[in-house]
C-alpha positions as CSV (number, residue, x, y, z in Angstrom):
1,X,0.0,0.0,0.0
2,X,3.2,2.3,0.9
3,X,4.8,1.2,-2.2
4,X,1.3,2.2,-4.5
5,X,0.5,5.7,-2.5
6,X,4.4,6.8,-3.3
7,X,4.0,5.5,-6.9
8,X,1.1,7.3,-7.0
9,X,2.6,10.8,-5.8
10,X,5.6,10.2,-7.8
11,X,3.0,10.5,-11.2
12,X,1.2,12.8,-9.9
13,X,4.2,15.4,-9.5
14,X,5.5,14.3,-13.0
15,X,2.2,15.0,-14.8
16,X,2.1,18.4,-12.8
17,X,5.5,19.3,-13.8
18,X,4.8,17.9,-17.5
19,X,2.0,20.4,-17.5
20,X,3.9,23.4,-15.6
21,X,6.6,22.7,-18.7
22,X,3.8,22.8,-21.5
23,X,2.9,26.4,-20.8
24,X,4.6,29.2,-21.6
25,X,6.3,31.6,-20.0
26,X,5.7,35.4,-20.7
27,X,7.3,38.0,-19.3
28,X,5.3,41.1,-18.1
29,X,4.1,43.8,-20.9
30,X,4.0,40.5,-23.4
31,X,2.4,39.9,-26.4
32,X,0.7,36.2,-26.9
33,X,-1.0,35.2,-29.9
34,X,-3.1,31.7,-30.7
35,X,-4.1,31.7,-34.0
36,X,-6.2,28.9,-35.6
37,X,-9.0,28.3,-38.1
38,X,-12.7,29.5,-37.7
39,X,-11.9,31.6,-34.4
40,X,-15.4,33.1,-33.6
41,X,-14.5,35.1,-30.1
42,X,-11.3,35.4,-27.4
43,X,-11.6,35.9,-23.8
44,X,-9.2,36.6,-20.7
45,X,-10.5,37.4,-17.3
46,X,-13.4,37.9,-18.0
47,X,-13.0,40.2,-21.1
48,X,-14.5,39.0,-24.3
49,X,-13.5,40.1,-27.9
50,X,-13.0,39.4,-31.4
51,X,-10.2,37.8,-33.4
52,X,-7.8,39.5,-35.2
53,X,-6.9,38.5,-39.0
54,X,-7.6,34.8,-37.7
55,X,-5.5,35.0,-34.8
56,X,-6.4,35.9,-30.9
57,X,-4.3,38.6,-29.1
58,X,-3.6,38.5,-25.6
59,X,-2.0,41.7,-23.6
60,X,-0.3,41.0,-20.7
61,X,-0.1,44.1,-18.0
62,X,3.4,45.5,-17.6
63,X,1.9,45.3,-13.8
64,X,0.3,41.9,-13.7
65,X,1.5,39.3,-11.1
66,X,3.6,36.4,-11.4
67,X,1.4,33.5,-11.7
68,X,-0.8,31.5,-14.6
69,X,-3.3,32.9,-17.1
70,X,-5.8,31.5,-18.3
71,X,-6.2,32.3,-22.6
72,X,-10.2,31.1,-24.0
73,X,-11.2,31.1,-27.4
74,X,-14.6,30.0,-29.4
75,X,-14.5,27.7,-32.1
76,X,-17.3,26.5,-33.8
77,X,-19.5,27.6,-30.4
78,X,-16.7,25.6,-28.1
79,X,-14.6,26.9,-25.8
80,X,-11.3,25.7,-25.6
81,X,-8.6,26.9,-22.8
82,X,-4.7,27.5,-22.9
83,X,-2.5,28.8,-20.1
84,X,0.4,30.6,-19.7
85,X,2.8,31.5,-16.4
86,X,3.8,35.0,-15.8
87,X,7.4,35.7,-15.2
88,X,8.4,37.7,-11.8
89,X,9.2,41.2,-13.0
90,X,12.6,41.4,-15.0
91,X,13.0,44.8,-15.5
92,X,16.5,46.7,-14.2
93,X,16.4,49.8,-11.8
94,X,17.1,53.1,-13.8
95,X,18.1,55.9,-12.2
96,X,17.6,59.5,-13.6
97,X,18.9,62.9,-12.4
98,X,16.8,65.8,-12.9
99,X,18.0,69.5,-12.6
100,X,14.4,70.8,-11.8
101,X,13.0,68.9,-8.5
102,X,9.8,70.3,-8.8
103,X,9.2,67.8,-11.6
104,X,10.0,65.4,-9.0
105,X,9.1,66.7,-5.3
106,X,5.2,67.6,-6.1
107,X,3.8,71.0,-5.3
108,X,0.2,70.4,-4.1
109,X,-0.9,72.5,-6.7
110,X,0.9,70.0,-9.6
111,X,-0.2,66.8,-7.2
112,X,-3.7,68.4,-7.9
113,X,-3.2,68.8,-11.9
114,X,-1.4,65.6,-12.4
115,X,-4.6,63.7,-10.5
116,X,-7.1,65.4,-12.9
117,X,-4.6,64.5,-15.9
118,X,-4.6,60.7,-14.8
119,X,-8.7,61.0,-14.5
120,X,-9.0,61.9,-17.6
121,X,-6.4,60.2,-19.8
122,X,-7.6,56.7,-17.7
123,X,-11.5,57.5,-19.5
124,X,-9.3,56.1,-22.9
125,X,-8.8,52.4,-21.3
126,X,-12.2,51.4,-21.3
127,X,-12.7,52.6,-25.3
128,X,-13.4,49.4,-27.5
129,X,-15.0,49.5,-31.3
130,X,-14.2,47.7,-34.3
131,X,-10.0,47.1,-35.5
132,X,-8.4,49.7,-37.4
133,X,-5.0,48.6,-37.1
134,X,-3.0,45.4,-38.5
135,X,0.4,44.0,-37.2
136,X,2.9,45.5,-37.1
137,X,1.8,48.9,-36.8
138,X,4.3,51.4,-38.8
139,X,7.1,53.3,-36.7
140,X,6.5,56.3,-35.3
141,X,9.5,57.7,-36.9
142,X,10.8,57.7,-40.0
143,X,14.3,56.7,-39.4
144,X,13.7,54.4,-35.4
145,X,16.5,54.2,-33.7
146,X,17.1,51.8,-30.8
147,X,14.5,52.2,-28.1
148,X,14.7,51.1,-24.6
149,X,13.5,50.9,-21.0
150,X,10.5,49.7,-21.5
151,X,9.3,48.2,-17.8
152,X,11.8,49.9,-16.1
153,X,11.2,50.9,-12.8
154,X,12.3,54.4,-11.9
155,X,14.3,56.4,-9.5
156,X,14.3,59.9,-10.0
157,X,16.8,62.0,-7.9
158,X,16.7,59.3,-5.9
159,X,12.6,58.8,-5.3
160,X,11.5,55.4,-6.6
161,X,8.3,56.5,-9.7
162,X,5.6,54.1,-11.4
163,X,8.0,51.8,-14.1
164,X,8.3,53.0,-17.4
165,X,5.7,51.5,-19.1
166,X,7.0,53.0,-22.9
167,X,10.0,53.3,-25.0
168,X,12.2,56.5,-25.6
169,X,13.4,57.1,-28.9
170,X,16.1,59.6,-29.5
171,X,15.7,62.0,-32.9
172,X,16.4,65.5,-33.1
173,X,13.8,68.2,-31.7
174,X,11.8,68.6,-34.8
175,X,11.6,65.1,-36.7
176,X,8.1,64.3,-37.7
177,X,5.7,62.0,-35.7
178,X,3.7,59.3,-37.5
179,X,0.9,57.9,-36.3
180,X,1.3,54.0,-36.4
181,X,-2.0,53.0,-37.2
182,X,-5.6,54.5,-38.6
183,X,-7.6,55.7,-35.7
184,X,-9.3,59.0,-34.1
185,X,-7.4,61.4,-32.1
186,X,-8.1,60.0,-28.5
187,X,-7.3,63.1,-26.5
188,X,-4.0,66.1,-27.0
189,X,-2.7,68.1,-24.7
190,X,-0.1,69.5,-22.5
191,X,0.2,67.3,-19.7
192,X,2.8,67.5,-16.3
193,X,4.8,64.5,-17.0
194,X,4.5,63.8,-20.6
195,X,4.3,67.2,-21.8
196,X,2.7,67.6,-25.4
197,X,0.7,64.9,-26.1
198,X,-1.5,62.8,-28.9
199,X,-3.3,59.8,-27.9
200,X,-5.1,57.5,-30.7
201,X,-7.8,55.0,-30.9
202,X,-6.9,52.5,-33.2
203,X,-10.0,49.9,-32.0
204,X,-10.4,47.2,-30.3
205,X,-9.1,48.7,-27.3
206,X,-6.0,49.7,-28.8
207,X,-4.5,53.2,-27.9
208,X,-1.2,54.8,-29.1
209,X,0.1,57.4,-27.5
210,X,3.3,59.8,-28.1
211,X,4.8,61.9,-25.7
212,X,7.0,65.1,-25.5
213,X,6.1,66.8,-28.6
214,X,7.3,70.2,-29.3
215,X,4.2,70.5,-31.5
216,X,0.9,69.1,-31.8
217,X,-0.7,68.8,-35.7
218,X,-4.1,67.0,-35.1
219,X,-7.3,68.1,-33.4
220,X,-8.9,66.0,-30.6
221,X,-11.7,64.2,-32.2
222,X,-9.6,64.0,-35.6
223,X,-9.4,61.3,-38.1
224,X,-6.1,60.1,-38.9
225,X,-4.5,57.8,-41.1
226,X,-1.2,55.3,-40.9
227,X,1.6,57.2,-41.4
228,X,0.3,60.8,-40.9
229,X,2.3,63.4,-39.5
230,X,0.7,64.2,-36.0
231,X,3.1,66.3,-34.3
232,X,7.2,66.5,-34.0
233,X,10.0,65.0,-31.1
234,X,10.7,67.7,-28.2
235,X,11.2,67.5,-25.2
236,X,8.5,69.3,-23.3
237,X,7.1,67.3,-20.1
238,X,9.3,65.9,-17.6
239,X,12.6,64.9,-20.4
240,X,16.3,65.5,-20.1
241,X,16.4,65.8,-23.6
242,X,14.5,65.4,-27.1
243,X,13.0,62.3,-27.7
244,X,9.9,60.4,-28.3
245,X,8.0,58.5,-25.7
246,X,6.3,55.8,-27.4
247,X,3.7,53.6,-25.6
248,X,0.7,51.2,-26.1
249,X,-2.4,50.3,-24.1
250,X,-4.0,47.1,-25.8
251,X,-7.8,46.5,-23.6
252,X,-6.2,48.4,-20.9
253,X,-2.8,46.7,-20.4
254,X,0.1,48.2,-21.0
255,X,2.5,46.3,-23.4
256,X,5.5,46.6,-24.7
257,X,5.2,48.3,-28.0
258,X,8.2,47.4,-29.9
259,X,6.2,44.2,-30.1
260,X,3.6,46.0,-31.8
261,X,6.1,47.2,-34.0
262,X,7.9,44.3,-34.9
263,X,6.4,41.0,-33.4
264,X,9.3,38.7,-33.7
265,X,9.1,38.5,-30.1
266,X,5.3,37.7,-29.4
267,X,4.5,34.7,-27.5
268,X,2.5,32.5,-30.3
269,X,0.6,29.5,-28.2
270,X,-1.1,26.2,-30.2
């Protein structure tokens, strides 16, 4: 009986592993896709939605916890279920110095305007409607450079800030902005932290959004097409210098969007 109940455990820890190996592992701020034939809806906690050119699209929070996810889809009226396993948060500490501490130590004047800025800019999440947008999206610049620190978490003059939840591309104050899909101007304006702003609705939850302009071309409410010039790099906002902070909320979760951009490195699940 010893020798069976042991046997028994033994399996039972082997199938568990077996199935803790058969799902993936995705990092925070990933991409997953599961693409297959006659896809009729997706879901993830709790969220229902449509496929995408035969494929389901699953955004991962840059904040969500380590721990398993469960993926649905509808095929022919049945569900069928994959999971995945969230990393623990691999993002490196980067620490920036900043001349003006008032961008940093909050006057209760700017904790006021930056609370009325995150009320409205956080109305955008909840925006759905049909997909204007395929993958990859076009880049926001003509010539992209390297972009970086996406998810990193941030220490300026020494006080830890929310992770970056973009990524910063250096250009020269000036160079055109290109919106990197079809969609309606979201909101503009001329925000605390991120300065000069654009923010589009590309659909199906998708919003782009493009941070320290030193101008603004399009009108809130505007209809704008891939590749359109909607403003130009600065560095207005809290920058050290001129760049372009570009960043992506897919259903409300914020993703990496050089993924967007160029999805060699999206999860793809069978």
């Amino acid at each position: 009986m010893r020798q069976s109940l042991l046997l028994t455990v033994v399996v039972s820890l082997t199938a568990l592993g077996a199935l803790a190996a058969a799902q993936p592992e995705v990092p925070p701020g990933a991409l997953v896709t599961w693409p297959g034939e006659g896809i009729t809806r997706c879901g993830m906690s709790g969220d229902k939605w449509d496929p995408l050119a035969g494929a389901c699209w699953y955004a991962v929070d840059l904040l969500a916890p380590a721990g398993t996810l469960e993926l649905g889809r509808w095929v022919g009226g049945a569900l069928e279920t994959r999971r995945v396993r969230v990393a623990e948060y691999p993002y490196p500490v980067q620490h920036i110095q900043l001349a003006d501490d008032s961008r940093v130590e909050l006057s209760a004047a700017d904790l006021a305007r930056v609370g009325r800025e995150n009320a409205l800019i956080g109305g955008l999440w909840s925006r759905r409607g049909e997909a204007r947008f395929r993958l990859p999206l076009t880049a926001p610049l003509e010539r992209l450079p390297e972009g970086g620190r996406f998810g990193a978490r941030r220490v300026f003059n020494g006080q830890p800030r929310s992770p970056h939840s973009g990524a910063d591309y250096g250009a020269p104050n000036g160079a055109a902005v290109r919106a990197a899909a079809d969609g309606e101007v979201a909101l503009t304006g001329d925000f605390f932290f991120a300065g000069r702003s654009v923010f589009l609705d590309h659909g199906d939850g998708l919003v782009t959004m493009y941070f320290h302009l030193s101008r603004v071309d399009v009108e809130q409410g505007a209809q704008v097409d891939r590749g359109q010039t909607i403003g130009a790099v600065g560095q207005s906002g809290r920058a050290t210098g001129p760049h372009l902070h570009f960043a992506a909320r897919w259903r409300g979760a914020r993703v990496d969007p050089a993924l967007l951009l160029a999805p060699a490195g999206v999860v793809e699940i069978r």
